[in-house]
C-alpha positions, 0 to 999 in steps of 0.5 A: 806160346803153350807150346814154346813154355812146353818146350822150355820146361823140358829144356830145364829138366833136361839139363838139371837131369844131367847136371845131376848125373854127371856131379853124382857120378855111380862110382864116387868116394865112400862116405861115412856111415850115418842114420839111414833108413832105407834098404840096408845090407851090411858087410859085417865078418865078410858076409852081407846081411842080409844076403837077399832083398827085396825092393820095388823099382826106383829103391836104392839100396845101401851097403855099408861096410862094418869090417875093419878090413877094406872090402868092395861090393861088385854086381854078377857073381865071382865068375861072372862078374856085370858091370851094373854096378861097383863100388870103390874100396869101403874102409870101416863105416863106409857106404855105398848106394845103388838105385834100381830101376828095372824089375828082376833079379841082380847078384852082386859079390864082394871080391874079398871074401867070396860073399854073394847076395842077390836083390830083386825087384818086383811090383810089390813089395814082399809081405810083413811077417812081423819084426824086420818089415819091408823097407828095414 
């Protein structure tokens, strides 16, 4: 009977996993900015700010869109591009959030403006000098 519960129990977390997964689809529309306190970049006079940034695995970082012209956000370089991630056209104050899962390192680009950055993801988080501690 332990067994079957078991079995029964990952039955329901596998479907509730791909329930989630295929209602919230990667490239889904752009949302309007609202309070976020999480990893942050902003695309702000086409560039991003900040351009490097440091998480652990399962953080998700959010870039939100402070030009008034439309840009999109896309992993790899302008000449290399990767498909881990893209985002659909962001109008001003629109976000876009992608989770990282695996330690290393990932570019990405806007191809508008030619902007770069670059997110790594480590074990531990980066130290605290002072004003802009981890996580803001």
């Amino acid at each position: 009977m332990k067994i079957k519960s078991q079995y029964l129990s990952l039955l329901i977390c596998c479907q509730v996993f791909l329930w989630n997964c295929l209602a919230n689809p990667v490239d889904s529309e752009p949302v309007k900015e609202q309070e976020y306190r999480g990893h942050s970049i902003v695309i702000a006079n086409g560039q991003f700010n900040p351009r490097a940034k440091r998480v652990v695995p399962g953080s998700t970082v959010r870039w939100t869109n402070e030009d008034s012209e439309v840009r999109t956000i896309r992993s790899g370089t302008q000449d290399a591009p990767t498909r881990e991630f893209a985002s659909p056209n962001l109008g001003l104050g629109d976000f876009f959030e992608h989770t990282f899962y695996q330690l290393g390192t990932y570019e990405f680009f806007s191809p508008e403006t030619g902007a770069t950055g670059t997110i790594g993801i480590a074990l531990h988080p980066p130290p605290c000098w002072g004003f802009g501690c981890w996580g803001n």
